[in-house]
N, C-alpha and C positions, 0 to 999 in steps of 0.2 A: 504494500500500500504506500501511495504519497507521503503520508502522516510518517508512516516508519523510516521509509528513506529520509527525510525530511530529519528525523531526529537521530538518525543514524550519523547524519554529516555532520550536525552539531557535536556528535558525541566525539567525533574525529578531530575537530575544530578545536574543541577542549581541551585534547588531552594533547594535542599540540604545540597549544601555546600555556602546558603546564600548569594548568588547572587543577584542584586542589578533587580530590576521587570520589569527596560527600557527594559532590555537585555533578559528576559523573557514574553516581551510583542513582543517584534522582531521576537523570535522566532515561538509566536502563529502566528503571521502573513502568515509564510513563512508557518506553516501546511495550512492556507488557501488557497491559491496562487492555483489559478487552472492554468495549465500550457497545452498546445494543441499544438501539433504539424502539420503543413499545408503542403503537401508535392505537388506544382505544376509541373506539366508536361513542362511549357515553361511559358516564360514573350516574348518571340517573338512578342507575339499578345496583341495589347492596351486591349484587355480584360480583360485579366489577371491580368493584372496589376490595373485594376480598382476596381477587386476584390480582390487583396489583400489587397490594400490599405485599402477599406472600411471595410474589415473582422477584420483586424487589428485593425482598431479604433474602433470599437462596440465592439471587443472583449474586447479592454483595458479599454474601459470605465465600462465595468461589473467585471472588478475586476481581466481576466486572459491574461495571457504573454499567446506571439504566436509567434513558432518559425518557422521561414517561409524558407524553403530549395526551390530551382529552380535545377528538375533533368535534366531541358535542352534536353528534346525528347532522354532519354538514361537510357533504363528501369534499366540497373545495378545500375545506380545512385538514382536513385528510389525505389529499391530496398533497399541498402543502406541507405536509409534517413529514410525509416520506423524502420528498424534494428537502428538505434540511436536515432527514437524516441523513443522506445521499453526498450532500455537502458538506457532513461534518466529519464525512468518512468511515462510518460505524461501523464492525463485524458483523452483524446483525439486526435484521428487523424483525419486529413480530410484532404481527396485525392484528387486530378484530377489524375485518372489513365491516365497512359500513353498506354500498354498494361493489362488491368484487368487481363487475365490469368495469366498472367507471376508477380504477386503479392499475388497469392491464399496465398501459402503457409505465406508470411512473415503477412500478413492480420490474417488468422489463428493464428498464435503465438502473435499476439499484443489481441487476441480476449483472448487469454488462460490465459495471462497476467493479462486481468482485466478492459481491456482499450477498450473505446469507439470509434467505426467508424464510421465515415461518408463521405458517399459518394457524393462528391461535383459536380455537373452539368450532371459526367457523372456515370452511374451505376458499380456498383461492384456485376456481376453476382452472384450467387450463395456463395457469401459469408457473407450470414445474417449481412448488413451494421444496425447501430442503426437508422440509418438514410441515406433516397436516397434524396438530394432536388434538382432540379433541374427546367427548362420551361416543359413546353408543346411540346415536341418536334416534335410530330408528326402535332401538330397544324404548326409550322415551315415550314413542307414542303406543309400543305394543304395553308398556306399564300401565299409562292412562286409559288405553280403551278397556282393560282387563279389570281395573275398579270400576269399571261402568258395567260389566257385564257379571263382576261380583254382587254389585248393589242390587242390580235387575237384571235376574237370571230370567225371570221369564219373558223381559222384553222389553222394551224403552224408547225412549226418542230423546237424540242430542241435538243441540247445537256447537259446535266449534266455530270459533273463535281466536286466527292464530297471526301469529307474525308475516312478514313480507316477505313474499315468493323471492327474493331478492338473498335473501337469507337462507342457502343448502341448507340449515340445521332443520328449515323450518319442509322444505321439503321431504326431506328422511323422517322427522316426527309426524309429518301428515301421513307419510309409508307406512308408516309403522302402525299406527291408528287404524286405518285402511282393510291393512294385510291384519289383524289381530281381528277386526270384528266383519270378517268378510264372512260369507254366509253366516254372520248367527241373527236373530231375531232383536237385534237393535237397528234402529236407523236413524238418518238424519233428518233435522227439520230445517236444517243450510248450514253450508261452509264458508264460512269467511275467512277471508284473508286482508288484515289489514294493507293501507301503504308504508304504514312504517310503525316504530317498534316505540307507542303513543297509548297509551291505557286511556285519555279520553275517549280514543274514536271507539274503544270497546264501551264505555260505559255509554257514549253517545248511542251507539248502535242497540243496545241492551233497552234503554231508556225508550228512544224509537218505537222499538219494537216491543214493550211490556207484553201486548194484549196476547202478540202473537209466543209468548212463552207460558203460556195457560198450561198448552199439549208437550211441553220439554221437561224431560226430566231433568237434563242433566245438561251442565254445558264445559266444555273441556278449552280451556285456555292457553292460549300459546306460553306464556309461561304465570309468574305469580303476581307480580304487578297486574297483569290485565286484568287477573282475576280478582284482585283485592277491587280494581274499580266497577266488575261486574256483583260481586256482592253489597256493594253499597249502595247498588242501585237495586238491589233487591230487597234490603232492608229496607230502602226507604221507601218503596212499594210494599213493605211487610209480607213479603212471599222467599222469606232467603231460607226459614224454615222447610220450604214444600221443593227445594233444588239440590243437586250434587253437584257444587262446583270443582273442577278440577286444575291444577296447575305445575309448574316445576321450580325448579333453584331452590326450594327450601328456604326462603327468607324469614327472616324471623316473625313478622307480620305475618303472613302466611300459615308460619304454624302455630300462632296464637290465633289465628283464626278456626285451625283444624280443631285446637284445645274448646273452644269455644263452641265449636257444631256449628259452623257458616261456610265453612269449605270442609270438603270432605277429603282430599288425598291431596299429594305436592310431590313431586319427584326429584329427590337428594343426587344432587352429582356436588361432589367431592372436589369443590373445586379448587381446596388447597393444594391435594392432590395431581391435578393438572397444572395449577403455575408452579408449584416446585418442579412437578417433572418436566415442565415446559424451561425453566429456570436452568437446571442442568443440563438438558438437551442441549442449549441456545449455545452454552458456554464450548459444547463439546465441538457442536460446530463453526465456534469463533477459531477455535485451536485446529483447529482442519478435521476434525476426529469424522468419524462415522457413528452416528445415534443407535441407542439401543434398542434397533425393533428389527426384527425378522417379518413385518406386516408391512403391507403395502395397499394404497387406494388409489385408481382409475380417476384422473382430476380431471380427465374430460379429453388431454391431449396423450397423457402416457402415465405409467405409475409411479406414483413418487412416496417415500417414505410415509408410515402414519402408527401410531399410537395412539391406542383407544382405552378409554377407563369406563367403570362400569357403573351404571345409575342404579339407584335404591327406592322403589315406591313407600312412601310413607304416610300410615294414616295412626288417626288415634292410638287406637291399640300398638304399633310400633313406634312409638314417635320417639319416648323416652330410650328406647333403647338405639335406635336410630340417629338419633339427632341428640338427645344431652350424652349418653355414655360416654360415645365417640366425640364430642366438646365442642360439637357444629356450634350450637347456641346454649348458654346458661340455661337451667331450670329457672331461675327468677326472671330471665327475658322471656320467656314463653307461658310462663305462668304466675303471670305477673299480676295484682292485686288491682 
């Protein structure tokens, strides 16, 4: 890289003209310094936020700085932020696209550059990522349609409710939903798919639509914010009692909502678990290394490395063991007074 030759001639420079070895031992340092650039799509969502945190720290205990940009649901800003990781010369990127198409190009020129990508939770179609790691996502939607057809074995009517076609995760969770209640005697009353990843437009659309959720049993939400704004819109219709809301991420609202009986199930992915191992991976291929998976997924042009972790359905009766044992969320934040 630039930056390395760049402090390599100073190092030469130095020791040249008898420079004292502190000062030349500082400098080796900074050629080490692996440096990664994270470019998230929103901190809206406690998710997000749980993953930078942990990425952050796993990443600084292995030795590299992590510069952490929020494009705030605003692809030019994101856009942008690659364009200055690109120019500050980083090892590494890792994304949560916001829209994947609408970053081909700047993806490509970080590629040409020299620098490593990684695609964080959600896929970077056809633009050979070093790495895709993310859940099981289509296991996500076979989780959620499976408490629907736990709740009503003999037969039901949903509405879904999900994120932007825009969003692969959101696709493989519609799959999974799809493919899991395909002949049995549930069906739907509509599939929505939002334009973007906005809990009004669900609670707008819910609100809209009260009269026509008389005949819904159950309504499955793209993840737990949406659902947190579709139950409040039932509460304040007082019918949150007569619905099985569903959602995922586990947020802690969420499952004070499950504790409660106003949403019925949420699906745990681990997501400390994915930015530490996202965190280690990143580092391996700052250092040229090869990442640790024997797994591979089809990004649309050829396959490229992937890492998958496992989601956990959780309702009531498992929440405690689920969610407080393992130290997702306090007991006193979930069951809270």
């Amino acid at each position: 890289m630039d930056r390395i030759l760049t402090v390599l001639l100073c190092v030469l420079m130095l020791t040249g003209c008898g420079k004292d070895t502190i000062k030349d031992e500082k400098i080796v340092e900074e050629i080490d310094e692996i440096i990664i650039g994270f470019s998230f799509d929103t901190f809206v969502f406690e998710r997000w936020q749980r993953d930078r945190d942990v990425y952050v720290s796993t990443a600084k205990e292995l030795g590299a700085k992590v510069i952490v940009q929020n494009a705030n649901e605003n692809i030019k800003n994101q856009i942008s932020q690659i364009e200055y990781f690109i120019e500050k010369n980083v090892d590494v990127i890792v994304v949560v696209p916001i829209e994947p198409k609408s970053i081909e190009d700047v993806i490509y020129k970080a590629h040409r550059n020299g620098i490593k990508i990684v695609a964080y939770d959600r896929m970077l179609p056809n633009m050979n990522s070093d790495l895709y790691i993310s859940f099981d996502n289509e296991k996500v939607g076979k989780l959620m349609a499976q408490s629907v057809k736990k709740k009503y074995p003999n037969g039901g009517k949903i509405l879904y409710i999900g994120g932007p076609l825009s969003d692969n995760n959101v696709l493989l969770v519609g799959s999974g939903i799809k493919k899991e209640l395909k002949n049995s005697n549930i069906e739907f009353t509509n599939w929505i798919n939002l334009d973007k990843w906005d809990a009004k437009l669900a609670s707008d659309y819910v609100l809209k639509n009260i009269k026509e959720l008389e005949n819904t049993d159950a309504i499955i939400c793209g993840n737990d914010c949406l659902a947190g704004e579709v139950v409040r819109v039932l509460c304040e219709n007082q019918i949150a009692d007569e619905k099985v809301v569903i959602g995922q991420d586990a947020d802690v609202e969420a499952c004070q909502r499950i504790v409660r009986g106003t949403q019925y199930m949420t699906v745990l992915k681990q997501v400390e678990l994915l930015a530490n191992e996202a965190a280690i991976q990143s580092v391996k291929l700052a250092k040229g290394e090869k990442v640790d998976t024997s797994l591979s997924i089809y990004d649309g042009t050829q396959q490229i490395p992937y890492m998958q972790l496992e989601p956990v359905a959780v309702i009531k009766d498992n929440i405690d063991e689920e969610i407080i044992d393992c130290g997702y969320h306090l007991r006193e934040e979930i069951y809270f007074q």
